[in-house]
KEROZA-447087 format. One record per residue (C-alpha): residue number from 1; x, y, z. Coordinates in Angstrom, 3 decimals, always signed. Example, Ala and Ser with C-alpha at 12.3 -4.5 7.8 and 13.67 -1.06 7.14 Angstrom:
2
- resi	x	y	z
- 1	+12.300	-4.500	+7.800;
- 2	+13.670	-1.060	+7.140;
% end
This chain:
209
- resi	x	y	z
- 1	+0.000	+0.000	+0.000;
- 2	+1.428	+3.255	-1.070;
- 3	+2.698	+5.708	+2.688;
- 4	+1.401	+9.289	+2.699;
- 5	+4.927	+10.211	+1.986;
- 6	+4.814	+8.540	-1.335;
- 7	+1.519	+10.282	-2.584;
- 8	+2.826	+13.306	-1.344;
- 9	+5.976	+12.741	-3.296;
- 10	+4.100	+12.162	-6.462;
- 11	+1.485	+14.514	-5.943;
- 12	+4.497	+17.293	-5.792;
- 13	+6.575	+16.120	-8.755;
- 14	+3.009	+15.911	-10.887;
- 15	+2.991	+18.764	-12.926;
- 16	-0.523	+18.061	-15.225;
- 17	-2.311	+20.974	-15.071;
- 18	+0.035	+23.723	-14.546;
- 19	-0.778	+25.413	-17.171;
- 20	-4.387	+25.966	-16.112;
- 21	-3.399	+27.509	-12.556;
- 22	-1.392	+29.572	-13.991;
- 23	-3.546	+30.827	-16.618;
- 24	-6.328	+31.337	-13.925;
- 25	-3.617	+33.581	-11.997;
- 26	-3.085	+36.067	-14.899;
- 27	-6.336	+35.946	-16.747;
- 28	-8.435	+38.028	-14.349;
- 29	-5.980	+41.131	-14.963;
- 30	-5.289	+40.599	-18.232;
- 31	-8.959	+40.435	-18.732;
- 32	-9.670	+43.448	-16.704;
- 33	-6.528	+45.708	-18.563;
- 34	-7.972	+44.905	-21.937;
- 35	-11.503	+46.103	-20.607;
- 36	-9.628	+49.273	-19.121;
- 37	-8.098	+49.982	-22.747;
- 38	-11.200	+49.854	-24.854;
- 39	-13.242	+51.425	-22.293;
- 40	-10.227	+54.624	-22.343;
- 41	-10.568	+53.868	-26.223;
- 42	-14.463	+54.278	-26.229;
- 43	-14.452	+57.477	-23.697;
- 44	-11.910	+59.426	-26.174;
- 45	-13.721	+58.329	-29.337;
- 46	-17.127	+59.615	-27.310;
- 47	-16.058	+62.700	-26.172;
- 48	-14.324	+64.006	-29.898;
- 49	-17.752	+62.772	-31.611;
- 50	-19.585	+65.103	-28.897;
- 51	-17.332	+67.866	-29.074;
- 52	-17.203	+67.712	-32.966;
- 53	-21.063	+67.814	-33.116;
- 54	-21.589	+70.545	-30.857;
- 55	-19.041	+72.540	-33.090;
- 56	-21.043	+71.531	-35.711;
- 57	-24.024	+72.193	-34.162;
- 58	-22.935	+76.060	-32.773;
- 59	-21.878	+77.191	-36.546;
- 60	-25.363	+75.985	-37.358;
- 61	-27.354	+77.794	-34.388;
- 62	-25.460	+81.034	-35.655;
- 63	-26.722	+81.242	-38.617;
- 64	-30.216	+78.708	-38.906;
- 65	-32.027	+78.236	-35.517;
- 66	-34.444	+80.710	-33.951;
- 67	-34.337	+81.354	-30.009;
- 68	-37.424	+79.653	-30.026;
- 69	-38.909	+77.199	-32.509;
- 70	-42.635	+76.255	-33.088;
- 71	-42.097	+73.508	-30.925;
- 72	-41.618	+75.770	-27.889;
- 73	-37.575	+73.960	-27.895;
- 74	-35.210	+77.058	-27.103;
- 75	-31.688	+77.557	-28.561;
- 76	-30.220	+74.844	-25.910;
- 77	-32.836	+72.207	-26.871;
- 78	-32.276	+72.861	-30.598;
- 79	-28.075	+72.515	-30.020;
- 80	-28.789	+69.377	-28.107;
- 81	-31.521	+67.938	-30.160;
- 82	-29.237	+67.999	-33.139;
- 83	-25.714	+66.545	-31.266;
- 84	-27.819	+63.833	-30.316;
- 85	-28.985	+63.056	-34.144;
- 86	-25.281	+63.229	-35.129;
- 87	-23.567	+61.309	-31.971;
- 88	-27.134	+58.382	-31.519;
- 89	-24.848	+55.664	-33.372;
- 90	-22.117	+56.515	-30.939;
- 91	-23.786	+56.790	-27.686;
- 92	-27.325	+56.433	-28.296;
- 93	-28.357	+56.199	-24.571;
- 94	-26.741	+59.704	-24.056;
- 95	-27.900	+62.517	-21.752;
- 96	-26.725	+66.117	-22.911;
- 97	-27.226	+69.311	-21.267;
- 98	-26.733	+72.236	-23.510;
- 99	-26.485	+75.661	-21.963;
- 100	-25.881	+78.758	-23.829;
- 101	-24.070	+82.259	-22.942;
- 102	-23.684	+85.383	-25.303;
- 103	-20.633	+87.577	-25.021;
- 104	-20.201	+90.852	-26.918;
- 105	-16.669	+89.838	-27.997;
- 106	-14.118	+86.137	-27.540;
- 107	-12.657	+88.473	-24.883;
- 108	-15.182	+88.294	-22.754;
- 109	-15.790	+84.758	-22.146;
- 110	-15.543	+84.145	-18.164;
- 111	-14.464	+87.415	-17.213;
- 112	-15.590	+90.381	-15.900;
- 113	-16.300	+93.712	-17.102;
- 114	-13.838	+95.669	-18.020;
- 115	-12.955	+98.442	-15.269;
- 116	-11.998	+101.909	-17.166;
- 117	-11.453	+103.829	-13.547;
- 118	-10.119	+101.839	-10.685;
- 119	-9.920	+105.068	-7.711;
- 120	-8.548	+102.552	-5.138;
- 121	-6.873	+99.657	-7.283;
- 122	-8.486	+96.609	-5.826;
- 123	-9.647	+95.316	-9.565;
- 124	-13.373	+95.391	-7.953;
- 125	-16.221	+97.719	-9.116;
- 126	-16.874	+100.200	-5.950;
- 127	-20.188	+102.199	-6.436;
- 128	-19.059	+104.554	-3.902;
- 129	-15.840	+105.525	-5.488;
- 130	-17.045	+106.273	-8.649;
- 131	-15.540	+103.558	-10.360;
- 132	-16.133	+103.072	-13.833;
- 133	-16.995	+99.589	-16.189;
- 134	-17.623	+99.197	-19.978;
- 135	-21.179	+97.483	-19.503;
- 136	-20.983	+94.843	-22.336;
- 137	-24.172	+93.116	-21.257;
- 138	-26.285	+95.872	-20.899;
- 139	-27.700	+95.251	-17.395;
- 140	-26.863	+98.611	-15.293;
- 141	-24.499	+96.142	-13.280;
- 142	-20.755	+95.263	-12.555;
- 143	-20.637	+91.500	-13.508;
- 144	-17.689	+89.139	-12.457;
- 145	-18.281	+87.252	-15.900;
- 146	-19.509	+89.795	-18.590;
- 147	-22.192	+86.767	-20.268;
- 148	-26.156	+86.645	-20.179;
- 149	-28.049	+83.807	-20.823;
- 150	-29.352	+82.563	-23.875;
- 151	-27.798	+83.130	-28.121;
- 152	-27.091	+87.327	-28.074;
- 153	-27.913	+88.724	-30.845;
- 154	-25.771	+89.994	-34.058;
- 155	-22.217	+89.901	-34.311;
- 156	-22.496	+88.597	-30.221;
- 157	-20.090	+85.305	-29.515;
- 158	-22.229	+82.607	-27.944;
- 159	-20.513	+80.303	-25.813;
- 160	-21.988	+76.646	-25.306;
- 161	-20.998	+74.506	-22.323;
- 162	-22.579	+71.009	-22.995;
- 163	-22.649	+68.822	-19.957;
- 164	-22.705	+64.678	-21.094;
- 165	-23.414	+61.562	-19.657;
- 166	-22.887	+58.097	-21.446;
- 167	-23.186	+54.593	-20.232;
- 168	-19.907	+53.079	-20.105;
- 169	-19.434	+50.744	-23.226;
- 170	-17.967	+47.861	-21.003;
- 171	-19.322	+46.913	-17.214;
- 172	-15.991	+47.961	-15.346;
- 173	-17.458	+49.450	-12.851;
- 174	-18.315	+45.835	-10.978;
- 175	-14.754	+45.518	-11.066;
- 176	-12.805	+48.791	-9.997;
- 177	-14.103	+50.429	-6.995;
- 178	-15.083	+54.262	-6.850;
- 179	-15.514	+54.181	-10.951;
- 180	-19.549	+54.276	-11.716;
- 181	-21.542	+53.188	-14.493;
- 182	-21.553	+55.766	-16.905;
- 183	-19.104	+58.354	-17.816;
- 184	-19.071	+61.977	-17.495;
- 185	-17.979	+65.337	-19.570;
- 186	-18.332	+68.716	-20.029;
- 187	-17.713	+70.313	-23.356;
- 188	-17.160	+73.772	-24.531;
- 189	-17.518	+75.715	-27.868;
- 190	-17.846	+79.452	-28.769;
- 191	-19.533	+80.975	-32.319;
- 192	-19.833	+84.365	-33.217;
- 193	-23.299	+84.985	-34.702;
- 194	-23.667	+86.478	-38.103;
- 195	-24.084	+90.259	-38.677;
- 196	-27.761	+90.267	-39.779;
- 197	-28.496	+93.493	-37.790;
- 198	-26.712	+96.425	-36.509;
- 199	-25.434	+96.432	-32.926;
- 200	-24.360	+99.085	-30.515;
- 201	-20.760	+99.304	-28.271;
- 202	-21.534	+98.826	-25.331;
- 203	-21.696	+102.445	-22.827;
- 204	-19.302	+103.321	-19.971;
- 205	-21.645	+103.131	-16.599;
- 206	-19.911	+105.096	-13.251;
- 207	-20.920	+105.004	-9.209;
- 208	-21.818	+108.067	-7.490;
- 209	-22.307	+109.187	-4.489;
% end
Protein backbone atom coordinates (compact mmCIF):
# COMPACT_ATOMS: atom_id res chain seq x y z
CA UNK A 1 0.00 0.00 0.00
CA UNK A 2 1.43 3.25 -1.07
CA UNK A 3 2.70 5.71 2.69
CA UNK A 4 1.40 9.29 2.70
CA UNK A 5 4.93 10.21 1.99
CA UNK A 6 4.81 8.54 -1.34
CA UNK A 7 1.52 10.28 -2.58
CA UNK A 8 2.83 13.31 -1.34
CA UNK A 9 5.98 12.74 -3.30
CA UNK A 10 4.10 12.16 -6.46
CA UNK A 11 1.49 14.51 -5.94
CA UNK A 12 4.50 17.29 -5.79
CA UNK A 13 6.58 16.12 -8.75
CA UNK A 14 3.01 15.91 -10.89
CA UNK A 15 2.99 18.76 -12.93
CA UNK A 16 -0.52 18.06 -15.22
CA UNK A 17 -2.31 20.97 -15.07
CA UNK A 18 0.04 23.72 -14.55
CA UNK A 19 -0.78 25.41 -17.17
CA UNK A 20 -4.39 25.97 -16.11
CA UNK A 21 -3.40 27.51 -12.56
CA UNK A 22 -1.39 29.57 -13.99
CA UNK A 23 -3.55 30.83 -16.62
CA UNK A 24 -6.33 31.34 -13.92
CA UNK A 25 -3.62 33.58 -12.00
CA UNK A 26 -3.08 36.07 -14.90
CA UNK A 27 -6.34 35.95 -16.75
CA UNK A 28 -8.44 38.03 -14.35
CA UNK A 29 -5.98 41.13 -14.96
CA UNK A 30 -5.29 40.60 -18.23
CA UNK A 31 -8.96 40.43 -18.73
CA UNK A 32 -9.67 43.45 -16.70
CA UNK A 33 -6.53 45.71 -18.56
CA UNK A 34 -7.97 44.90 -21.94
CA UNK A 35 -11.50 46.10 -20.61
CA UNK A 36 -9.63 49.27 -19.12
CA UNK A 37 -8.10 49.98 -22.75
CA UNK A 38 -11.20 49.85 -24.85
CA UNK A 39 -13.24 51.42 -22.29
CA UNK A 40 -10.23 54.62 -22.34
CA UNK A 41 -10.57 53.87 -26.22
CA UNK A 42 -14.46 54.28 -26.23
CA UNK A 43 -14.45 57.48 -23.70
CA UNK A 44 -11.91 59.43 -26.17
CA UNK A 45 -13.72 58.33 -29.34
CA UNK A 46 -17.13 59.61 -27.31
CA UNK A 47 -16.06 62.70 -26.17
CA UNK A 48 -14.32 64.01 -29.90
CA UNK A 49 -17.75 62.77 -31.61
CA UNK A 50 -19.59 65.10 -28.90
CA UNK A 51 -17.33 67.87 -29.07
CA UNK A 52 -17.20 67.71 -32.97
CA UNK A 53 -21.06 67.81 -33.12
CA UNK A 54 -21.59 70.55 -30.86
CA UNK A 55 -19.04 72.54 -33.09
CA UNK A 56 -21.04 71.53 -35.71
CA UNK A 57 -24.02 72.19 -34.16
CA UNK A 58 -22.93 76.06 -32.77
CA UNK A 59 -21.88 77.19 -36.55
CA UNK A 60 -25.36 75.98 -37.36
CA UNK A 61 -27.35 77.79 -34.39
CA UNK A 62 -25.46 81.03 -35.65
CA UNK A 63 -26.72 81.24 -38.62
CA UNK A 64 -30.22 78.71 -38.91
CA UNK A 65 -32.03 78.24 -35.52
CA UNK A 66 -34.44 80.71 -33.95
CA UNK A 67 -34.34 81.35 -30.01
CA UNK A 68 -37.42 79.65 -30.03
CA UNK A 69 -38.91 77.20 -32.51
CA UNK A 70 -42.63 76.26 -33.09
CA UNK A 71 -42.10 73.51 -30.92
CA UNK A 72 -41.62 75.77 -27.89
CA UNK A 73 -37.57 73.96 -27.90
CA UNK A 74 -35.21 77.06 -27.10
CA UNK A 75 -31.69 77.56 -28.56
CA UNK A 76 -30.22 74.84 -25.91
CA UNK A 77 -32.84 72.21 -26.87
CA UNK A 78 -32.28 72.86 -30.60
CA UNK A 79 -28.07 72.51 -30.02
CA UNK A 80 -28.79 69.38 -28.11
CA UNK A 81 -31.52 67.94 -30.16
CA UNK A 82 -29.24 68.00 -33.14
CA UNK A 83 -25.71 66.54 -31.27
CA UNK A 84 -27.82 63.83 -30.32
CA UNK A 85 -28.98 63.06 -34.14
CA UNK A 86 -25.28 63.23 -35.13
CA UNK A 87 -23.57 61.31 -31.97
CA UNK A 88 -27.13 58.38 -31.52
CA UNK A 89 -24.85 55.66 -33.37
CA UNK A 90 -22.12 56.52 -30.94
CA UNK A 91 -23.79 56.79 -27.69
CA UNK A 92 -27.32 56.43 -28.30
CA UNK A 93 -28.36 56.20 -24.57
CA UNK A 94 -26.74 59.70 -24.06
CA UNK A 95 -27.90 62.52 -21.75
CA UNK A 96 -26.73 66.12 -22.91
CA UNK A 97 -27.23 69.31 -21.27
CA UNK A 98 -26.73 72.24 -23.51
CA UNK A 99 -26.49 75.66 -21.96
CA UNK A 100 -25.88 78.76 -23.83
CA UNK A 101 -24.07 82.26 -22.94
CA UNK A 102 -23.68 85.38 -25.30
CA UNK A 103 -20.63 87.58 -25.02
CA UNK A 104 -20.20 90.85 -26.92
CA UNK A 105 -16.67 89.84 -28.00
CA UNK A 106 -14.12 86.14 -27.54
CA UNK A 107 -12.66 88.47 -24.88
CA UNK A 108 -15.18 88.29 -22.75
CA UNK A 109 -15.79 84.76 -22.15
CA UNK A 110 -15.54 84.14 -18.16
CA UNK A 111 -14.46 87.41 -17.21
CA UNK A 112 -15.59 90.38 -15.90
CA UNK A 113 -16.30 93.71 -17.10
CA UNK A 114 -13.84 95.67 -18.02
CA UNK A 115 -12.95 98.44 -15.27
CA UNK A 116 -12.00 101.91 -17.17
CA UNK A 117 -11.45 103.83 -13.55
CA UNK A 118 -10.12 101.84 -10.68
CA UNK A 119 -9.92 105.07 -7.71
CA UNK A 120 -8.55 102.55 -5.14
CA UNK A 121 -6.87 99.66 -7.28
CA UNK A 122 -8.49 96.61 -5.83
CA UNK A 123 -9.65 95.32 -9.57
CA UNK A 124 -13.37 95.39 -7.95
CA UNK A 125 -16.22 97.72 -9.12
CA UNK A 126 -16.87 100.20 -5.95
CA UNK A 127 -20.19 102.20 -6.44
CA UNK A 128 -19.06 104.55 -3.90
CA UNK A 129 -15.84 105.53 -5.49
CA UNK A 130 -17.05 106.27 -8.65
CA UNK A 131 -15.54 103.56 -10.36
CA UNK A 132 -16.13 103.07 -13.83
CA UNK A 133 -17.00 99.59 -16.19
CA UNK A 134 -17.62 99.20 -19.98
CA UNK A 135 -21.18 97.48 -19.50
CA UNK A 136 -20.98 94.84 -22.34
CA UNK A 137 -24.17 93.12 -21.26
CA UNK A 138 -26.28 95.87 -20.90
CA UNK A 139 -27.70 95.25 -17.39
CA UNK A 140 -26.86 98.61 -15.29
CA UNK A 141 -24.50 96.14 -13.28
CA UNK A 142 -20.75 95.26 -12.55
CA UNK A 143 -20.64 91.50 -13.51
CA UNK A 144 -17.69 89.14 -12.46
CA UNK A 145 -18.28 87.25 -15.90
CA UNK A 146 -19.51 89.80 -18.59
CA UNK A 147 -22.19 86.77 -20.27
CA UNK A 148 -26.16 86.65 -20.18
CA UNK A 149 -28.05 83.81 -20.82
CA UNK A 150 -29.35 82.56 -23.88
CA UNK A 151 -27.80 83.13 -28.12
CA UNK A 152 -27.09 87.33 -28.07
CA UNK A 153 -27.91 88.72 -30.84
CA UNK A 154 -25.77 89.99 -34.06
CA UNK A 155 -22.22 89.90 -34.31
CA UNK A 156 -22.50 88.60 -30.22
CA UNK A 157 -20.09 85.31 -29.51
CA UNK A 158 -22.23 82.61 -27.94
CA UNK A 159 -20.51 80.30 -25.81
CA UNK A 160 -21.99 76.65 -25.31
CA UNK A 161 -21.00 74.51 -22.32
CA UNK A 162 -22.58 71.01 -23.00
CA UNK A 163 -22.65 68.82 -19.96
CA UNK A 164 -22.70 64.68 -21.09
CA UNK A 165 -23.41 61.56 -19.66
CA UNK A 166 -22.89 58.10 -21.45
CA UNK A 167 -23.19 54.59 -20.23
CA UNK A 168 -19.91 53.08 -20.10
CA UNK A 169 -19.43 50.74 -23.23
CA UNK A 170 -17.97 47.86 -21.00
CA UNK A 171 -19.32 46.91 -17.21
CA UNK A 172 -15.99 47.96 -15.35
CA UNK A 173 -17.46 49.45 -12.85
CA UNK A 174 -18.31 45.83 -10.98
CA UNK A 175 -14.75 45.52 -11.07
CA UNK A 176 -12.81 48.79 -10.00
CA UNK A 177 -14.10 50.43 -7.00
CA UNK A 178 -15.08 54.26 -6.85
CA UNK A 179 -15.51 54.18 -10.95
CA UNK A 180 -19.55 54.28 -11.72
CA UNK A 181 -21.54 53.19 -14.49
CA UNK A 182 -21.55 55.77 -16.91
CA UNK A 183 -19.10 58.35 -17.82
CA UNK A 184 -19.07 61.98 -17.50
CA UNK A 185 -17.98 65.34 -19.57
CA UNK A 186 -18.33 68.72 -20.03
CA UNK A 187 -17.71 70.31 -23.36
CA UNK A 188 -17.16 73.77 -24.53
CA UNK A 189 -17.52 75.72 -27.87
CA UNK A 190 -17.85 79.45 -28.77
CA UNK A 191 -19.53 80.97 -32.32
CA UNK A 192 -19.83 84.37 -33.22
CA UNK A 193 -23.30 84.99 -34.70
CA UNK A 194 -23.67 86.48 -38.10
CA UNK A 195 -24.08 90.26 -38.68
CA UNK A 196 -27.76 90.27 -39.78
CA UNK A 197 -28.50 93.49 -37.79
CA UNK A 198 -26.71 96.43 -36.51
CA UNK A 199 -25.43 96.43 -32.93
CA UNK A 200 -24.36 99.08 -30.51
CA UNK A 201 -20.76 99.30 -28.27
CA UNK A 202 -21.53 98.83 -25.33
CA UNK A 203 -21.70 102.44 -22.83
CA UNK A 204 -19.30 103.32 -19.97
CA UNK A 205 -21.64 103.13 -16.60
CA UNK A 206 -19.91 105.10 -13.25
CA UNK A 207 -20.92 105.00 -9.21
CA UNK A 208 -21.82 108.07 -7.49
CA UNK A 209 -22.31 109.19 -4.49
Amino acid sequence: MTSVRERTRRLRLNKRGATIIEFALISAPMVLLLMGGLELGYNSYVRASMQGALNDAARIAAVEFPVINVEGDTLGDQVETLIKAQVQNVAPNAEIKVTPKSYFDFSNINNPEVLTKDRNGNGVFDFGDKDCFIDVNGNGVWDIDAGTTGNGGASDVVFYTADVSAPRLLPIDGFLPGVGPTIEFTLKTAVRNQPYDHRENPGEECGRD
